[in-house]
C-alpha angles and dihedrals in degrees: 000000000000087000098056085042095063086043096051083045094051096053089054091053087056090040095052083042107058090036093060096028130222092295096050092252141058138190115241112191123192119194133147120238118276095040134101132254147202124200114194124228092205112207090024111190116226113300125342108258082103094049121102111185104195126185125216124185102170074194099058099017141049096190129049107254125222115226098173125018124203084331099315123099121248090202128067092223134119094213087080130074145155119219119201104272088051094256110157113239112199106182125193088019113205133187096272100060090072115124154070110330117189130202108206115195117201121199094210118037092235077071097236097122114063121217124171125350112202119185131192128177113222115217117192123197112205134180122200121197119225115188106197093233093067122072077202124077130223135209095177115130092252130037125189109214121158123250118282103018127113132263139180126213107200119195125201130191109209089207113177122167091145086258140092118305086211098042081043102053092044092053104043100028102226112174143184130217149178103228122175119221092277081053085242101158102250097228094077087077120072100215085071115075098200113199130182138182138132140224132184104289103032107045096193132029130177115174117197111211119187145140113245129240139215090238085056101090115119087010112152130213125183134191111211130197114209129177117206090347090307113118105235099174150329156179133243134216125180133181129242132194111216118176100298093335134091118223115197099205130197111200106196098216107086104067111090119198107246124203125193143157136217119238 
C-alpha cells in the first residue's frame, strides 16, 4: 500500500510540474486561426542576435525544430518575425502552428554561454464549415450553401502542454461551447444537434448541426473556449442572406488573443 502512495505521489509531483513549468510559471496563449500572434521572450538581453526561438509538437514532430537561430530565421517565410525585444510574431496562425515555443537567451552571440530560457505553449482554436451537400470540408472564411439545407460548424481546440488532452481537460476544466448572441448554450435548444469528441491532435471537438431558417440571416453563433468557467477565447460565424445563396462568414475580428498563466 506504501508502495502505490508514493506512486500516486509521485504522479502528482510530474503532473504539477509540467502544468507550472521549470520556472514556476508558464505562458499559456489562446488565439483562433487566421489571426496574428505575439510570443514574448520575457528578460530579453540587448538586442536579438543572441535569441533562438525554437517549436516542439511531440504530435507533428520527433525532433525539436529551430525557427530562429541567434536572431536569423531558419525559414524563408514571411509568417515569421522578430521585433525588437525578441518577442516571436507568428501572423495568419493556423492550426498547425499549435505547441510548445521556446525563447533561448545566449549570453555571447557565437551561442556557447546559455542565458534564459522562456517557454510558452500556443493553443489555436479553429472552425471548419461542412455543408451537407460535400463530401469535402472548408475552412475558408466564407462558404456558399443554398437555403434550407443543413450545415455543420465544427470547432476544434489545438490544446499542447506536452500532457494528456484528457488528464488536461479534466484538470484544468477547458471547455467549448455553441453559444447564440445572448451566450445562451445552444444545447438548450432542440433544432442544434451539439456533438462533441476528441482525437490526438484536436483535443477537443463540438460540432453545431442545424437547417437553416429564413429568420436566420444575420444570425450569429459563436464557439467559445472557457477555462474553469471563465471565457478565454472564441470565434465567431454569422449567417448572411445574398440573393438565393447563404454565406457563412467569419469576420476575424472577434477573437481576441488571451494570455494566461497557471498557477
Amino acid at each position: 500500500m506504501a508502495d502505490k502512495c508514493d506512486l500516486c505521489l509521485l504522479e502528482l509531483i510530474i503532473l504539477s510540474s509540467l502544468l507550472t513549468g521549470i520556472s514556476g510559471v508558464d505562458d499559456h496563449v489562446f488565439i483562433s486561426s487566421g489571426e496574428n500572434v505575439r510570443l514574448s521572450c520575457n528578460n530579453a538581453l540587448s538586442g536579438c542576435k543572441s535569441t533562438t526561438w525554437t517549436y516542439y509538437n511531440r504530435f507533428r514532430h520527433s525532433e525539436t525544430v529551430e525557427l530562429i537561430t541567434l536572431g536569423i530565421k531558419n525559414k524563408d517565410t514571411e509568417r515569421l518575425s522578430l521585433e525588437s525585444d525578441c518577442s516571436l510574431n507568428i501572423k495568419n496562425v493556423t492550426e498547425e502552428d499549435y505547441g510548445s515555443y521556446s525563447c533561448q537567451q545566449w549570453t555571447d552571440v557565437n551561442g556557447r554561454q546559455p542565458g534564459s530560457d522562456e517557454r510558452v505553449y500556443l493553443h489555436v482554436l479553429h472552425v471548419s464549415v461542412f455543408p451537407s451537400s460535400s463530401s469535402s470540408s472548408s475552412s475558408s472564411s466564407q462558404t456558399e450553401i443554398s437555403p434550407g439545407r443543413s450545415v455543420t460548424l465544427s470547432c476544434q481546440l489545438y490544446l499542447y502542454t506536452g500532457f494528456s488532452c484528457a488528464d488536461q481537460v479534466r484538470s484544468e476544466g477547458f471547455e467549448l461551447l455553441w453559444v447564440n448572441q445572448a451566450g445562451v448554450d445552444l444545447k438548450t435548444d432542440s433544432r442544434y444537434q451539439i456533438l462533441s469528441s476528441s482525437d490526438q491532435d484536436r483535443c477537443i471537438i463540438i460540432t453545431l448541426t442545424t437547417t437553416l431558417l429564413n429568420e436566420d440571416d444575420n444570425r450569429e453563433w459563436r464557439c467559445q473556449l472557457t477555462h474553469r468557467n471563465q471565457v478565454k477565447t472564441s470565434v465567431r460565424y454569422t449567417v448572411k442572406y445574398s440573393g438565393e445563396k447563404t454565406v457563412l462568414e467569419d469576420p476575424h475580428n472577434v477573437s481576441n488573443t488571451k494570455v494566461y498563466q497557471y498557477h
